[in-house]
ChimeraX commands (.cxc) that place a marker at each C-alpha (Angstrom):
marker #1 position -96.61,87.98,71.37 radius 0.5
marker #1 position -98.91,85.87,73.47 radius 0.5
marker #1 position -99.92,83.48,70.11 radius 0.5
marker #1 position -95.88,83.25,69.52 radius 0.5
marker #1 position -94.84,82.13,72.94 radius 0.5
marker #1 position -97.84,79.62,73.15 radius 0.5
marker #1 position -96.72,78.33,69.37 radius 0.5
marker #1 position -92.82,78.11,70.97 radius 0.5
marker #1 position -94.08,76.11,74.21 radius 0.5
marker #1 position -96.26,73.43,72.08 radius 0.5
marker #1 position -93.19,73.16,69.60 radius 0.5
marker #1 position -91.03,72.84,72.31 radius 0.5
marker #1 position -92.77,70.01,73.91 radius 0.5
marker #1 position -94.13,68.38,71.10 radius 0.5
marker #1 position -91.25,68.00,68.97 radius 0.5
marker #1 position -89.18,65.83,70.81 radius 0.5
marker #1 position -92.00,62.99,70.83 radius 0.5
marker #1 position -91.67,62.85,67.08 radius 0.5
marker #1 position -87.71,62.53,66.78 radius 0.5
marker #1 position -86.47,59.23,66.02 radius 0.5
marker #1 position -84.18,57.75,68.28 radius 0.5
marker #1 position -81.82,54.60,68.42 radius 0.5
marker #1 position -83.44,51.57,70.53 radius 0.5
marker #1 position -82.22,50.67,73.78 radius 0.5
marker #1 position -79.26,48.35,74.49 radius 0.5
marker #1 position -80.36,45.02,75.78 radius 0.5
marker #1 position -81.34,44.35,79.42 radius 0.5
marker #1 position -77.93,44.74,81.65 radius 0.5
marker #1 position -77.99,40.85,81.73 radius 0.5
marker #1 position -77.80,40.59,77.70 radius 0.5
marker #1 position -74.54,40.69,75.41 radius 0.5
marker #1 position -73.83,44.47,74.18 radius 0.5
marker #1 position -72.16,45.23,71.22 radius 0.5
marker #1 position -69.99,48.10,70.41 radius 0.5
marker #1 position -68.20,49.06,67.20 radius 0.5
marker #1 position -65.06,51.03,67.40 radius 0.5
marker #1 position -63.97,53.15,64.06 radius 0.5
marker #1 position -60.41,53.99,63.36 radius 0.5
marker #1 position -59.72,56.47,60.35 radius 0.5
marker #1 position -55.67,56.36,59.37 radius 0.5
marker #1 position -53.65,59.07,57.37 radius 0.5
marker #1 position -53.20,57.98,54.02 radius 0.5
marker #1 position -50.45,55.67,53.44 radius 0.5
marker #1 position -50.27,54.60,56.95 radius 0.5
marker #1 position -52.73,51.75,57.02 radius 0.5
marker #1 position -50.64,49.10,57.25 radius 0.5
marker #1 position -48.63,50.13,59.91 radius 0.5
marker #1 position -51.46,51.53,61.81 radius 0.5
marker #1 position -53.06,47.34,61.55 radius 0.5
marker #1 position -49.45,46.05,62.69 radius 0.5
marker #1 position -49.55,48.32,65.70 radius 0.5
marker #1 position -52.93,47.37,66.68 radius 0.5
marker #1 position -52.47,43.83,66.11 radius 0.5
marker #1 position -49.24,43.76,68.10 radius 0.5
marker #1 position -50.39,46.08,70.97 radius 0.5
marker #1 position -53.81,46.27,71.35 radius 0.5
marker #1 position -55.61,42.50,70.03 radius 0.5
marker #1 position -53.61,41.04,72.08 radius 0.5
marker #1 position -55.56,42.97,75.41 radius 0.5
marker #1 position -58.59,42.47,73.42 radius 0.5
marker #1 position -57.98,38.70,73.10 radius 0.5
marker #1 position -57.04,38.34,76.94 radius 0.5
marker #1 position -60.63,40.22,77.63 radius 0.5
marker #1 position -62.39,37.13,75.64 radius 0.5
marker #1 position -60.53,34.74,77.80 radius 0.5
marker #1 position -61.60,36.22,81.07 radius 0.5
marker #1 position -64.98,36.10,79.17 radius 0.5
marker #1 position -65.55,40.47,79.98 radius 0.5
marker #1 position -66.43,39.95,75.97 radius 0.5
marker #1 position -67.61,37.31,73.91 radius 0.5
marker #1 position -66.13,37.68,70.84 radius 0.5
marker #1 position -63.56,40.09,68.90 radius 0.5
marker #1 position -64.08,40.76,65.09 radius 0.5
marker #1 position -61.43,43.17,63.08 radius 0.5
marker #1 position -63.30,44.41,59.11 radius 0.5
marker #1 position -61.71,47.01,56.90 radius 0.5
marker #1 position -63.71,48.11,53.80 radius 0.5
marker #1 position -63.85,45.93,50.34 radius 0.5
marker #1 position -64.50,49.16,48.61 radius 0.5
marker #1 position -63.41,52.97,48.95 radius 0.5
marker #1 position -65.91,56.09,50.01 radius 0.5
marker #1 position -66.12,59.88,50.43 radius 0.5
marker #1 position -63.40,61.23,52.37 radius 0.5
marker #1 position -66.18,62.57,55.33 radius 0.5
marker #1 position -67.51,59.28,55.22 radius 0.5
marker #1 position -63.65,57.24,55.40 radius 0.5
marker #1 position -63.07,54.45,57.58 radius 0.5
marker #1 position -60.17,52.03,57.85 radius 0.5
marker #1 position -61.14,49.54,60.41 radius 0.5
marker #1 position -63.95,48.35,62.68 radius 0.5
marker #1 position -63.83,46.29,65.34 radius 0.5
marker #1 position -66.85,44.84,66.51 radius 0.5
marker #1 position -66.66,43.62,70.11 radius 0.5
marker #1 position -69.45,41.73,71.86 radius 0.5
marker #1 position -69.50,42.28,75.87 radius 0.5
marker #1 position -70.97,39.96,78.26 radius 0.5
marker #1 position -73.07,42.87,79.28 radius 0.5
marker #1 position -73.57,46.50,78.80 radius 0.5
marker #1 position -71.96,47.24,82.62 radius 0.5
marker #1 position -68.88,45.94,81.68 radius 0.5
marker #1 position -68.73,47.25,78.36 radius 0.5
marker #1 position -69.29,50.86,80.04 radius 0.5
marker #1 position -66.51,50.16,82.75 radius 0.5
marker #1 position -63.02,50.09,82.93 radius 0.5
marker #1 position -61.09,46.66,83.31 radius 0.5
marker #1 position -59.68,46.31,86.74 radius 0.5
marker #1 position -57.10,44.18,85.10 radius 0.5
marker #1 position -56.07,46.38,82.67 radius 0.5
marker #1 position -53.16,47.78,83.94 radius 0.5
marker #1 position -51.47,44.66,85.19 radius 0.5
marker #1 position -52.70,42.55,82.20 radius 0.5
marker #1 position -50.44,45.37,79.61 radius 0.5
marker #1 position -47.95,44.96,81.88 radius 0.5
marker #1 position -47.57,41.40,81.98 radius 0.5
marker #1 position -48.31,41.23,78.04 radius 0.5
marker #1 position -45.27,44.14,77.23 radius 0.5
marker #1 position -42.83,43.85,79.76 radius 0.5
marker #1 position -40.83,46.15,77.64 radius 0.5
marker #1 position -42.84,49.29,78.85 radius 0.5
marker #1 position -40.79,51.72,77.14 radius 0.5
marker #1 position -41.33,49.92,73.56 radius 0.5
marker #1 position -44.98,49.51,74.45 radius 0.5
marker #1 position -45.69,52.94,75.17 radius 0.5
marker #1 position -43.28,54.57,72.16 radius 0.5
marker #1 position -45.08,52.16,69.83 radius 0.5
marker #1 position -48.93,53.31,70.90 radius 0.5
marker #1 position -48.16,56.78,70.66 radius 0.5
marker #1 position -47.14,56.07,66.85 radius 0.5
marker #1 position -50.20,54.36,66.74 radius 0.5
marker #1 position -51.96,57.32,67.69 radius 0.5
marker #1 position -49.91,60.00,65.72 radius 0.5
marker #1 position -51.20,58.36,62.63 radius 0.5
marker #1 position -54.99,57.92,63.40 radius 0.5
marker #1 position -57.44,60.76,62.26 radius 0.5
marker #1 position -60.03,59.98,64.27 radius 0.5
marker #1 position -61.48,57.29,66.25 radius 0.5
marker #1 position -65.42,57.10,67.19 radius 0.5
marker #1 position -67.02,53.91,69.36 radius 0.5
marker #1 position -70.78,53.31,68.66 radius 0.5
marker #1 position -72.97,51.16,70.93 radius 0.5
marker #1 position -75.42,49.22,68.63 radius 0.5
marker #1 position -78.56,47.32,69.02 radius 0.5
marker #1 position -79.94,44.49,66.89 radius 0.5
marker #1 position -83.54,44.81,65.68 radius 0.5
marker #1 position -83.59,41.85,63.28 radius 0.5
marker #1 position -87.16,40.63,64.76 radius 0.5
marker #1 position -87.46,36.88,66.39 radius 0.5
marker #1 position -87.70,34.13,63.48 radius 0.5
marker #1 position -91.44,32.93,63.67 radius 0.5
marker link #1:1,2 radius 0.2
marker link #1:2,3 radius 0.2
marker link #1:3,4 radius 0.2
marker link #1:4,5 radius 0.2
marker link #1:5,6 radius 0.2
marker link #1:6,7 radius 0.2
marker link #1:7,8 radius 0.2
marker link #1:8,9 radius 0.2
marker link #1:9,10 radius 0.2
marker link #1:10,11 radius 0.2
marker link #1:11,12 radius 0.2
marker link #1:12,13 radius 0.2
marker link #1:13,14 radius 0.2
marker link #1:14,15 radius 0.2
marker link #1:15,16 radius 0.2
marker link #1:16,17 radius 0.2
marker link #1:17,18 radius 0.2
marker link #1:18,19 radius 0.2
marker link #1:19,20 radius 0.2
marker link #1:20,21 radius 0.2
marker link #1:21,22 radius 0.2
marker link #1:22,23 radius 0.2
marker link #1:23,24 radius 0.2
marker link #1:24,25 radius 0.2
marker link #1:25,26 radius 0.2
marker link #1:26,27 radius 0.2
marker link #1:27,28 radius 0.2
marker link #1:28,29 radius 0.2
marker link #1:29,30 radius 0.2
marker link #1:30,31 radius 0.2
marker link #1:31,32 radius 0.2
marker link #1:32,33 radius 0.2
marker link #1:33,34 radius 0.2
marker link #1:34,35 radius 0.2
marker link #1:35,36 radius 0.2
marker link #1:36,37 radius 0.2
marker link #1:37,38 radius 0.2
marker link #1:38,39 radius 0.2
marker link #1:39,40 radius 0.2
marker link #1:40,41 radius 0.2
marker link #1:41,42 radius 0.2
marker link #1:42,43 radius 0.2
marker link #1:43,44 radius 0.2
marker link #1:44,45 radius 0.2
marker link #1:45,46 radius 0.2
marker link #1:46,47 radius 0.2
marker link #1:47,48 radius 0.2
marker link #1:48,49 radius 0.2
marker link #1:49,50 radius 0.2
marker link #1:50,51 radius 0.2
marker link #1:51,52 radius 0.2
marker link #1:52,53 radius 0.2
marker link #1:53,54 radius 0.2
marker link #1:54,55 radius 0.2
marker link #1:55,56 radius 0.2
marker link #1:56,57 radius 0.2
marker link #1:57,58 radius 0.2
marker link #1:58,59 radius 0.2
marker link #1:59,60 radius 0.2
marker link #1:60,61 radius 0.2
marker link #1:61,62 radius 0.2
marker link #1:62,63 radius 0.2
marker link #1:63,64 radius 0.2
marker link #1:64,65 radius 0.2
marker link #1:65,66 radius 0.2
marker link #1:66,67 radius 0.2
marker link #1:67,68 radius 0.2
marker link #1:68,69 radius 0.2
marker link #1:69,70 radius 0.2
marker link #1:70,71 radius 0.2
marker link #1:71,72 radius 0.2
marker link #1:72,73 radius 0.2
marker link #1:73,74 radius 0.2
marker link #1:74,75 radius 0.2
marker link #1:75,76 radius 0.2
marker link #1:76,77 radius 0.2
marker link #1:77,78 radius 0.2
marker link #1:78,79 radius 0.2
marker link #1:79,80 radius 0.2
marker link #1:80,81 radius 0.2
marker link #1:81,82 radius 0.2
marker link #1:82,83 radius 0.2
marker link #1:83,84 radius 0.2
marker link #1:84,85 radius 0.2
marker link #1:85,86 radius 0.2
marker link #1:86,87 radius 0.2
marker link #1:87,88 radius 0.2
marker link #1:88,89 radius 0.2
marker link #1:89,90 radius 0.2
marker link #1:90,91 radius 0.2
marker link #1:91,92 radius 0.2
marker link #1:92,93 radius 0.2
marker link #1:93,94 radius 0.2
marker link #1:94,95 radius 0.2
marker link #1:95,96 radius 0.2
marker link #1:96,97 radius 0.2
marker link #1:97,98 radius 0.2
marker link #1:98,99 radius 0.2
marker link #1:99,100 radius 0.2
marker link #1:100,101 radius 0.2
marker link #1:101,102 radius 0.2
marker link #1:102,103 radius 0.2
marker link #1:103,104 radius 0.2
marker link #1:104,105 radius 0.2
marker link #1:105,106 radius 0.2
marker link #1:106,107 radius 0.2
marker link #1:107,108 radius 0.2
marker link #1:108,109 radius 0.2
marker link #1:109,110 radius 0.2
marker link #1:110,111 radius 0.2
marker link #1:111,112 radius 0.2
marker link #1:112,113 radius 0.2
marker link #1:113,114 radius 0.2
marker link #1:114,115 radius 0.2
marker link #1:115,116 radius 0.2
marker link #1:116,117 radius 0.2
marker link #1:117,118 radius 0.2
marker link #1:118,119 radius 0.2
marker link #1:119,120 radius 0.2
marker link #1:120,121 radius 0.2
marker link #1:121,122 radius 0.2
marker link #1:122,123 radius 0.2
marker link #1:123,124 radius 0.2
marker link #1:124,125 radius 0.2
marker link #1:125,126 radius 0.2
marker link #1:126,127 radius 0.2
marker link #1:127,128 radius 0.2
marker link #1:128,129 radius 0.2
marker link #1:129,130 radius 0.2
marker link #1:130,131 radius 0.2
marker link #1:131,132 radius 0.2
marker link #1:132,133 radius 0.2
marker link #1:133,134 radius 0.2
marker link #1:134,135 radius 0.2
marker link #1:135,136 radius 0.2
marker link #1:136,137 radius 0.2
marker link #1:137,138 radius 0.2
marker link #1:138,139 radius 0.2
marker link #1:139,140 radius 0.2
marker link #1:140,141 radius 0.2
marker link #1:141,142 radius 0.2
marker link #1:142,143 radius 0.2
marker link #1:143,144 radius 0.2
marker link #1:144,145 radius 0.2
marker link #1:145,146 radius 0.2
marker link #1:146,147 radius 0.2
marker link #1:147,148 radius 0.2
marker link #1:148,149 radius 0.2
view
């Protein structure tokens, strides 16, 4: 029993220093970039991108031009895949820094507000939005590709 719980306690503690493991993010003073995933029930794509382009890029655009992110990029898949594996769209959005990527806008509230002054549409239309999505996943990345020589 002795040999057994020795064998456990080694595992246990030696294991972990093999697993592979994403990279950090960036120093807190670098751009971060996070990818957001949207998977849509079938035959609602369309209306799913013309609620998000309507009431959503529109906050996303007004966060480049208070520069809390760099840049805003919207991709949907050339080709299909395995249902598990299904996405619809990505959006790829590059913050000015991994603090305010991992913190809510200040301005958010005030900024929907002044961009929907029709509340009551505003809200109806994102909970449509939301009835039709399957599932939604964000996904800090890093970029590896090593320094040109």
């Amino acid at each position: 029993m002795k040999n057994v719980l020795i064998a456990f306690l080694f595992w246990l503690f030696t294991v972990p220093s093999f697993a592979q493991g994403a990279p950090p993010q960036v120093a807190a003073d670098h751009p971060y970039t996070m990818e957001y995933y949207y998977k849509v029930q079938w035959g609602h794509q369309q209306e799913f991108l013309q609620l998000f382009l309507r009431n959503h890029y529109p906050l996303l655009q007004k966060g480049v031009q208070g520069r809390r992110m760099l840049s805003v990029k919207i991709e949907t898949p050339s080709n299909h895949m395995t249902e598990d594996a299904r996405w619809d769209y990505r959006v790829t959005i590059l913050f000015k820094n991994s603090a305010i990527a991992t913190t809510a806008d200040p301005q958010e509230d005030s900024s929907i507000k002044q961009l929907w002054p029709d509340q009551d549409k505003y809200q109806r239309e994102e909970q449509r939005r939301f009835e039709i999505l399957l599932g939604h996943w964000d996904l800090p990345v890093t970029d590896i590709t090593p320094a040109r020589k």
